[in-house]
C-alpha positions in Angstrom: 0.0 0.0 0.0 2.6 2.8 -1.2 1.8 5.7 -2.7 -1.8 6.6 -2.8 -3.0 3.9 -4.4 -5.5 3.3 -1.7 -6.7 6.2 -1.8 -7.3 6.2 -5.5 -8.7 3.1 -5.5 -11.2 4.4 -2.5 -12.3 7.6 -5.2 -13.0 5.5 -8.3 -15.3 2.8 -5.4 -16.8 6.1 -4.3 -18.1 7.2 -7.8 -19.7 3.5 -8.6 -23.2 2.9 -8.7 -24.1 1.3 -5.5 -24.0 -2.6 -5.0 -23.3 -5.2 -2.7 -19.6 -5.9 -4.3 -18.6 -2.6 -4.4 -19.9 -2.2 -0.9 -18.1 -5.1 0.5 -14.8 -4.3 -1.5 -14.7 -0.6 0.0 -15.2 -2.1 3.2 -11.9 -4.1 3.1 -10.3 -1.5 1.5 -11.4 1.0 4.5 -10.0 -1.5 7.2 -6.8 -2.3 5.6 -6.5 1.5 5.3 -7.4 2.2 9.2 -5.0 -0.8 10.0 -2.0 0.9 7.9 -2.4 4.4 9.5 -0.7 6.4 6.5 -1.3 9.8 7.2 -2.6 10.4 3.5 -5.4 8.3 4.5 -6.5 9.9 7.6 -8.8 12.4 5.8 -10.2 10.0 3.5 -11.1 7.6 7.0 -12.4 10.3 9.0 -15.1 11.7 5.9 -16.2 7.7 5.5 -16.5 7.3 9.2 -18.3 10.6 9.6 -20.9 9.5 7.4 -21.1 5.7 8.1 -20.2 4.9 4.5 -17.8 1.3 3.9 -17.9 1.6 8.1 -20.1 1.9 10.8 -20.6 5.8 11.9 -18.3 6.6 14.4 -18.0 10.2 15.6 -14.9 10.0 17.3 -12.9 7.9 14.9 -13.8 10.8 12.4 -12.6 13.4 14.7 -9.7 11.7 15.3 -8.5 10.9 12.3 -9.1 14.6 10.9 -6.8 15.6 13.8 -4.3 13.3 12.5 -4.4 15.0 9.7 -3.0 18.1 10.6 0.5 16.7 10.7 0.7 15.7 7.5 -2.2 18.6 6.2 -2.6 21.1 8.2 -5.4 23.1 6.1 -7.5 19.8 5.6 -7.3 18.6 9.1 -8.5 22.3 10.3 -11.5 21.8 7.3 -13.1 18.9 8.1 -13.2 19.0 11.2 -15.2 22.3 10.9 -17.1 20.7 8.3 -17.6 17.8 11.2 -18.4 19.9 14.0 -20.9 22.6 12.0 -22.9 19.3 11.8 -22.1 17.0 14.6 -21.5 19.2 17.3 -23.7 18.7 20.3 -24.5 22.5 21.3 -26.3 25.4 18.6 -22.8 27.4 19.8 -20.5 24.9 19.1 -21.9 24.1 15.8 -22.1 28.0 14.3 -18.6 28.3 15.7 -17.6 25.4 13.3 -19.9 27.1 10.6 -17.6 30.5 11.6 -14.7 29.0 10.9 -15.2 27.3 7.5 -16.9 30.6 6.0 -13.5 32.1 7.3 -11.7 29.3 5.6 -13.8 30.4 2.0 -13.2 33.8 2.6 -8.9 32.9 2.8 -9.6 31.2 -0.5 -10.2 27.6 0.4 -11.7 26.3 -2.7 -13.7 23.0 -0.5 -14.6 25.2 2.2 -16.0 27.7 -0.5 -17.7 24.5 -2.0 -19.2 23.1 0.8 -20.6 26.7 2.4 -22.2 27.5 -0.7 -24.1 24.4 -1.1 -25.5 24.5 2.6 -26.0 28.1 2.3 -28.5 26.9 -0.5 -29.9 24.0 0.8 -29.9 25.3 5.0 -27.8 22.2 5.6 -25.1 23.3 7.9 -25.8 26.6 7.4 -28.5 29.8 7.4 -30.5 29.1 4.3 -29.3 32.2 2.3 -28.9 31.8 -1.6 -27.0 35.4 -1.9 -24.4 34.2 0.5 -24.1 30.6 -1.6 -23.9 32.1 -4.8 -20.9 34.2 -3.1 -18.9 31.3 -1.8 -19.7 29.6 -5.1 -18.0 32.4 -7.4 -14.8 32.2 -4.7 -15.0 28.4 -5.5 -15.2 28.8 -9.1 -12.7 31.9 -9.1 -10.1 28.8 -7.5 -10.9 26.1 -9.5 -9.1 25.2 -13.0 -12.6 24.0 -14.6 -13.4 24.5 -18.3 -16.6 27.4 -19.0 -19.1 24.7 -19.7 -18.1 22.8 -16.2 -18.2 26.4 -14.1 -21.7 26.2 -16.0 -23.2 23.0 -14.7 -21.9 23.7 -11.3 -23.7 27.3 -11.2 -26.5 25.4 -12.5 -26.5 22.5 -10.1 -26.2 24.5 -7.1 -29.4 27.3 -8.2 -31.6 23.7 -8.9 -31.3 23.2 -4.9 -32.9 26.6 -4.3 -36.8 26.0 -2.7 -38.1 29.6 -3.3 -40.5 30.1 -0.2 -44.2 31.0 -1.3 -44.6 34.7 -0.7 -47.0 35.8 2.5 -50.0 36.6 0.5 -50.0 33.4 -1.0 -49.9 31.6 2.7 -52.8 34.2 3.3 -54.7 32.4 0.4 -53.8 28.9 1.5 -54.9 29.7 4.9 -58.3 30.9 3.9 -59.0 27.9 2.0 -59.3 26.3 5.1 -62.2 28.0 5.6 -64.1 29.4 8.4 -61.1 29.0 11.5 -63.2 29.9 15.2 -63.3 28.4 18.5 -60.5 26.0 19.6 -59.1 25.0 16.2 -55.5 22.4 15.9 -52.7 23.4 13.5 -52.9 22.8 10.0 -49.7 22.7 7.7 -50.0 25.2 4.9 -46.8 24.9 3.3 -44.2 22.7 3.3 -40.9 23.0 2.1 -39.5 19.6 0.6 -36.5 18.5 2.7 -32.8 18.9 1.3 -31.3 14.9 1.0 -27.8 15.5 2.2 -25.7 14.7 -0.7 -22.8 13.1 0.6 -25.2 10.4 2.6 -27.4 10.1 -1.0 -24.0 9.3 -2.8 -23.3 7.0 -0.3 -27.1 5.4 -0.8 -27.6 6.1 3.3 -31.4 6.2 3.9 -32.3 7.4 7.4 -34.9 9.6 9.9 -34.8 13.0 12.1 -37.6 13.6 14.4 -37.6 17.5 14.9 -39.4 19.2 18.0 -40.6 22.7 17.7 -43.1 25.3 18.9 -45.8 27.0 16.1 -46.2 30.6 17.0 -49.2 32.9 16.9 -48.0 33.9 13.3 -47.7 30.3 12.0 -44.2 30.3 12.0 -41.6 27.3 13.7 -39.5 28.6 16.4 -37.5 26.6 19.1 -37.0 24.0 16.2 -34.7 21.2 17.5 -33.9 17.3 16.5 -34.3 15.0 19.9 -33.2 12.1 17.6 -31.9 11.1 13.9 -30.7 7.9 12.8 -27.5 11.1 11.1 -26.7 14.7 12.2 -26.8 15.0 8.4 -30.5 13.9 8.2 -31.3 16.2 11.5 -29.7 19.3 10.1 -32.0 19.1 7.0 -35.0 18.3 8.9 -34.7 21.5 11.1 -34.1 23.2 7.9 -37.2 22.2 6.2 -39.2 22.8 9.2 -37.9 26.2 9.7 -39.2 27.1 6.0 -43.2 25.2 6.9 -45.5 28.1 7.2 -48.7 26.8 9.5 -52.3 28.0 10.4 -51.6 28.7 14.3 -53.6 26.7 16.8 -56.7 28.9 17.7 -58.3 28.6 21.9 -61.3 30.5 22.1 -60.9 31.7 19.0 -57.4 33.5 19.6 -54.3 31.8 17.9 -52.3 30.4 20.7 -48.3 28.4 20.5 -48.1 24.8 20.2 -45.3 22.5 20.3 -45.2 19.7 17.6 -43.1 16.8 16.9 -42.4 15.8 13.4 -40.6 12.5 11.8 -39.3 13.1 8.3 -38.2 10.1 6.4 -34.9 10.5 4.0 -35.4 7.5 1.0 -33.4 7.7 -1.9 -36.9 7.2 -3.9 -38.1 10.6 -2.0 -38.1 11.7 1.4 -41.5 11.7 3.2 -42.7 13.7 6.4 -45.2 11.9 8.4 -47.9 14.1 10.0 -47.0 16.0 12.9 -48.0 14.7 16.2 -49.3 17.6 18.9 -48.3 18.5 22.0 -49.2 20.8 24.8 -46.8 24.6 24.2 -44.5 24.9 27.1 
């Protein structure tokens, strides 16, 4: 295993269709990697165990083997594990200090931390939804890259089809009143819903999974307080929270007056389409 042969070998495996062989032959080749411990294949190890792809998901191993890294590549080591911890982290603060630190990274000139914030700054994955601020970081990446015109024109063009344009507030006033008369004590109703964003890393990988988000409806019809109690990825439960963030509701009404209410709602990533169940109640706090 001299050179970077394995790690070759692991990029061609990583652009196959998926399939049991290929699964169980990037597999072997991810072990006998982890076993050798060259440094050039410490970044590699800590992206596959970050998103559970060839190996089981293991937090830790990912973070550790980004921080082995940094001998050998500094400026990678210090990139994923931003790109780790703006996902992973445990705390909101922890996670936008990661987020901090790879826009700072884009604004130096790193071309894959340029990629990566302008593709969650369009799909709210990691980031603030915010399409100006992706189309930014995606000129810095473009600016950085050696790509031909017609290449720099796909990408542009890939990363505008993720944009979900929200519906505008008179057309949520429209939805709303074809609900129809809304008096007494009335329960939520969804009026818009914005289609989740499938992580692409885990959709390349052909990783299905689940986030359950909890949040609170306000008297506008707005989520607030959005959180994920529980996700089979942090990938899937950072694009849940997006999505929900972008729902526009009919509040809750009690005596006729809109009140808060909490929610809880399980959206399902598939790689044929990803599905939100309906959204269980609960009692605002």
């Amino acid at each position: 295993m001299k050179g970077a042969l394995p790690e070759v070998c692991l990029m061609i495996m990583e652009h196959l269709p998926p399939n049991p062989t290929t699964a169980a032959d990037m597999k072997s080749l991810l072990n006998r990697m982890q076993q050798s411990a060259r440094p050039q294949s410490f970044i590699a190890l800590a992206t596959h165990a970050f998103l559970g792809w060839g190996m089981p998901y293991d937090l830790t191993l990912a973070r550790s083997m980004a921080r082995a890294a940094a001998a050998d590549s500094p400026a990678d080591s210090t990139r994923m594990l931003a790109a780790i911890d703006s996902i992973a982290a445990d705390s909101p603060a922890a996670r936008q200090q990661a987020r901090d630190l790879l826009r700072h990274l884009a604004d130096g000139g790193d071309n894959e931390a340029a990629r990566l914030v302008a593709y969650r700054a369009m799909t709210g994955i990691g980031e603030e939804l915010d399409p100006d601020a992706a189309r930014k970081y995606d000129q810095i990446a473009l600016q950085t890259s050696s790509l031909t015109a017609r290449q720099r024109e796909g990408a542009e063009h890939y990363l505008s089809s993720l944009c979900h344009p929200p519906p505008r507030e008179s057309e949520i006033a429209e939805r709303i009143a074809r609900l129809g008369p809304r008096s007494g004590d009335t329960p939520v109703a969804v009026v818009y819903r914005m289609p989740p964003s499938y992580p692409v890393d885990l959709r390349s990988a052909g990783i299905e999974g689940s986030a359950e988000v909890a949040f609170v409806v306000d008297q506008s019809g707005h989520a607030r307080d959005v959180t994920c109690p529980s996700s089979t990825h942090p990938y899937f439960a950072r694009a849940a929270e997006s999505a929900i963030r972008q729902w526009r509701f009919a509040p809750a009404l009690k005596d006729g007056q809109p009140v808060a209410t909490s929610l809880r709602q399980t959206i399902q990533f598939n790689l044929s389409g990803s599905d939100a169940k309906s959204p269980s109640t609960h009692s605002a706090p």
